[in-house]
VOKESE-167542 format. One record per residue: residue in three letters; x, y, z of N, C-alpha, C in turn. Coordinates in steps of 0.2 Angstrom, whole numbers, plus 5000, padded with zeros to 4 digits. Layout:
BEGIN
ALAXYZXYZXYZ/...
***
This chain:
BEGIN
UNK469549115015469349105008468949045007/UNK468549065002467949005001468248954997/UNK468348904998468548834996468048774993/UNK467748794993467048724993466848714983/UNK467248754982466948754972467148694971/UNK466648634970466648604967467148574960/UNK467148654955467648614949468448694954/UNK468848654949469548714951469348794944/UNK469448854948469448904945469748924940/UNK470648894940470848904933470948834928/UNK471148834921471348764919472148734924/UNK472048694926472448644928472948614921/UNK472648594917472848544909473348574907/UNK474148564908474048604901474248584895/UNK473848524893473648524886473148564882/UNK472548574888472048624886472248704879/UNK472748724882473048774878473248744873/UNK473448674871473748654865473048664861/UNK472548634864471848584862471448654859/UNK471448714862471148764862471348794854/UNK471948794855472348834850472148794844/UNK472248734843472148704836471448694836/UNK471048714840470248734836469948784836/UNK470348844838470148934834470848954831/UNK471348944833472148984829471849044832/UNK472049044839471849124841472549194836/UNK472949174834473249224831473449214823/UNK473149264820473049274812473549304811/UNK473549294805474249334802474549384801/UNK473949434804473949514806474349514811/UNK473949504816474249494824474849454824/UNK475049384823475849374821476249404816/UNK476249434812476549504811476849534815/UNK476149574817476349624823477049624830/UNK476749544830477349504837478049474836/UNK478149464827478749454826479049514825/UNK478749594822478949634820479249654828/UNK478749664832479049684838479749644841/UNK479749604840480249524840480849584839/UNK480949604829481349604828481649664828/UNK481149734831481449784831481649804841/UNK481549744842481749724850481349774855/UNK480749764854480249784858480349744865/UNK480049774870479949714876479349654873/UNK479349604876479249554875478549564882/UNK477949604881477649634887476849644881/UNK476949594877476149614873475849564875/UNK475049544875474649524879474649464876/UNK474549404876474449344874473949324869/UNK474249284864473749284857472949254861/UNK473049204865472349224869471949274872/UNK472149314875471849364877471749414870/UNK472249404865472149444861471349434859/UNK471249354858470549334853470249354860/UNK470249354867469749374873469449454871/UNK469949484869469749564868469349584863/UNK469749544858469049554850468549524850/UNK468249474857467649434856467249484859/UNK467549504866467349554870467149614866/UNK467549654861467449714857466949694852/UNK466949634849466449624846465649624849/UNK465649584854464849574856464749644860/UNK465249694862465049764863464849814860/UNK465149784854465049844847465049904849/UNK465849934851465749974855465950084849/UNK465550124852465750164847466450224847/UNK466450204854466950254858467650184862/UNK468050194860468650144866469050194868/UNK469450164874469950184877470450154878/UNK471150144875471550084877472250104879/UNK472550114886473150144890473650104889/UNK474250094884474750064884474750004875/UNK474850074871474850034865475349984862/UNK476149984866476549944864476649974855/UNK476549894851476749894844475949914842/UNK475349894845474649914841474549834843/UNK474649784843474449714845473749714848/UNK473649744853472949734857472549764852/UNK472949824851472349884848472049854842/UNK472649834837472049794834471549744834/UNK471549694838471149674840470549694846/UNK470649764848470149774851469549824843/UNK470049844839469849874835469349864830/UNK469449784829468749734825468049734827/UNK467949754834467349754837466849844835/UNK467449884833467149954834466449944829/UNK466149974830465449994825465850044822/UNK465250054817465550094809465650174811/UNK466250194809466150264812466450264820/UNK466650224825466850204829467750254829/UNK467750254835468550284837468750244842/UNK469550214842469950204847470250244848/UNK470550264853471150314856471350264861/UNK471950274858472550234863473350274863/UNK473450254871473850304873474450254874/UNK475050314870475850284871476350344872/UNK476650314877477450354882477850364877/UNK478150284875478650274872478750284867/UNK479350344862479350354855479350294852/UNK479850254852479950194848479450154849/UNK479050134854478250114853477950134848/UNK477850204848477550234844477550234837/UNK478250234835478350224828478050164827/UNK478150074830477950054829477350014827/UNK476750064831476050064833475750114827/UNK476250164825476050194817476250174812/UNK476750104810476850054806476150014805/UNK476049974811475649954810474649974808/UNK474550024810473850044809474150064802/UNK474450094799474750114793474550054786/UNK474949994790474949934786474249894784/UNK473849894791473349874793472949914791/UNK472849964788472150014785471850034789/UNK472050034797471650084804471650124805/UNK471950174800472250224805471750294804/UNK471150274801470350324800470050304808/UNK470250244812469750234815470250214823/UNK470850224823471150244828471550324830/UNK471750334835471750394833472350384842/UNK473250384841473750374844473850454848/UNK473950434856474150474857474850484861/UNK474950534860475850524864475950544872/UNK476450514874476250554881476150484888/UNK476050534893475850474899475250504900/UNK474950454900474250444901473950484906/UNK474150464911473950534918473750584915/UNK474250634910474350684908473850704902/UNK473750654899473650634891472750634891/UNK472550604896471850564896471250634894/UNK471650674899471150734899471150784890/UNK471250744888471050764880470550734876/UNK470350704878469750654874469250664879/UNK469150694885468850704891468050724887/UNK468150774880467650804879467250744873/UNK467450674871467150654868466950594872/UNK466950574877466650544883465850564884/UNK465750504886465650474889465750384882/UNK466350334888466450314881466150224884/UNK466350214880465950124880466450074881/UNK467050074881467550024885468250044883/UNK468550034889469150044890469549984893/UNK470049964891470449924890471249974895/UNK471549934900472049954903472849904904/UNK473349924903473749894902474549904901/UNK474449964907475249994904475550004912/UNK475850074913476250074921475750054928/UNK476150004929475449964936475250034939/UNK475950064941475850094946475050154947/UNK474950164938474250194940473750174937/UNK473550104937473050094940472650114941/UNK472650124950472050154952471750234951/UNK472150264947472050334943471750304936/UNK471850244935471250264927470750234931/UNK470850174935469950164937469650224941/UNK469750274943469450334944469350364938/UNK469850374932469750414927469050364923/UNK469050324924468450264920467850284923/UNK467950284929467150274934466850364933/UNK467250404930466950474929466750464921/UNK467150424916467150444910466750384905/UNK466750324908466550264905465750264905/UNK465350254901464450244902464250224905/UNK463750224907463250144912463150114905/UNK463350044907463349974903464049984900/UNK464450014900465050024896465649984901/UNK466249954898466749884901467449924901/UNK467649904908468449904911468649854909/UNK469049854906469849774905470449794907/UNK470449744911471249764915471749704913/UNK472149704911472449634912473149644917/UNK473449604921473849574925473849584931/UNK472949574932472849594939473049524944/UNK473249464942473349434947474249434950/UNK474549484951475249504951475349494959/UNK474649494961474849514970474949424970/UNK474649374968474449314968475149274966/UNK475649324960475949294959476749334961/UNK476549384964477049414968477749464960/UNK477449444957477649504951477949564955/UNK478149624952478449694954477849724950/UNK477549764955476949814958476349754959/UNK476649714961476049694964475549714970/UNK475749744976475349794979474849864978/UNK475149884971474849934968474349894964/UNK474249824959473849824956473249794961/UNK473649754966473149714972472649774974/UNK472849844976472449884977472049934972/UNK472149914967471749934960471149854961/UNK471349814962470749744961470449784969/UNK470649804974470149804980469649864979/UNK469949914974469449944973469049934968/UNK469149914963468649904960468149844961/UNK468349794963467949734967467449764972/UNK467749824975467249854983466949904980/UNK466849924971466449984970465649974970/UNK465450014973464650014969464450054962/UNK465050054959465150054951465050024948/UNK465449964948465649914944465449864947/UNK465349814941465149734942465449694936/UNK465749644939466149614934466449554936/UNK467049514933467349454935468149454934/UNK468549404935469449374934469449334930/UNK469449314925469749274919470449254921/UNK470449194925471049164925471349144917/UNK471449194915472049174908472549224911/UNK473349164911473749214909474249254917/UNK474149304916474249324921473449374927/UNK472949354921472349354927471849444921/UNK471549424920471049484915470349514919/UNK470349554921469649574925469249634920/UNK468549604919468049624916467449634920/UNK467349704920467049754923466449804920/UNK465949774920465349834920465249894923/UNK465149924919464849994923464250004927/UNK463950014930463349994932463150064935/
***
């Protein structure tokens, strides 16, 4: 392993996270909403972090993307934050297993006035994906539900995602942090790290965010 970097890869600080926060408030009052409501109808406690939430909408923003893809909707928390970047006329398709997710993910796009510009699908994904197959080729896809298939959506991306169009994965540092499906995500980061597909990075936030160009 290469040692020699100069500055350290992740934040060290953690006051950095205090200091960050009180000058963007990465979580608005949509989005805290969303995490208390979830809170209270006792969802898992497995939504992405009000950081990464503002990481997705900056990302979604400067992609201006027409077409999304997002596997593991939870309450809707990411979705809508991936959802502020869509161009006019844009569609998210975001896919969910869980009935009770679901209800709460159509509370939310309901309350929120998205639901012209998302479009919820039921079901496992595996299963599911090959249904929007016909309005593909899309322009970023956002990943974030059963580790274990992983390396089937990054196959399903590298047939379906555009050249110039973005893979986000988030908790891919599991193997690093020895988490449950760690070996399965570790092998999702070796393949997409080793493709002549994709070109991309790790966003030490969190549990570890990988952004991925199509190429």
């Amino acid at each position: 392993m290469n040692k020699c970097c100069p500055k350290s890869y992740s934040v060290l600080e953690p006051s950095a996270q205090d200091y960050v926060s009180d000058l963007i408030n990465p979580e608005d009052s949509q989005l805290s909403e969303i995490r208390k409501r979830s809170k209270e109808k006792n969802l898992p406690d497995i939504s992405i972090s009000q950081f990464d939430a503002r990481h997705l909408e900056i990302i979604s923003r400067i992609a201006n993307p027409g077409k999304v893809v997002e596997v593991g909707t939870l309450a809707g928390y990411s979705t809508i934050a991936l959802s502020r970047g869509l161009k006019k006329g844009g569609k998210l398709f975001t896919f969910e297993n869980n009935p009770e997710h679901i209800i709460e993910a159509k509370n939310t796009f309901s309350k929120y006035l998205v639901e012209d510009k998302i479009q919820l699908i039921q079901g496992n994904a595996q299963d599911t994906l090959s249904q929007i197959e016909r309005f593909g080729k899309f322009d970023l896809m956002f990943i974030d539900a059963d580790k274990t298939s992983y390396c089937f959506y990054l196959h399903w991306a590298t047939k379906f995602i555009r050249k110039g169009g973005l893979l986000i994965a988030d908790n891919v540092f599991r193997y690093i942090h020895n988490r449950p499906f760690a070996k399965e995500v570790h092998q999702f980061n070796i393949e997409l790290s080793q493709s002549p597909d994709w070109y991309g990075t790790y966003l030490p936030v969190e549990d570890g965010l990988a952004v991925f160009i199509r190429v």
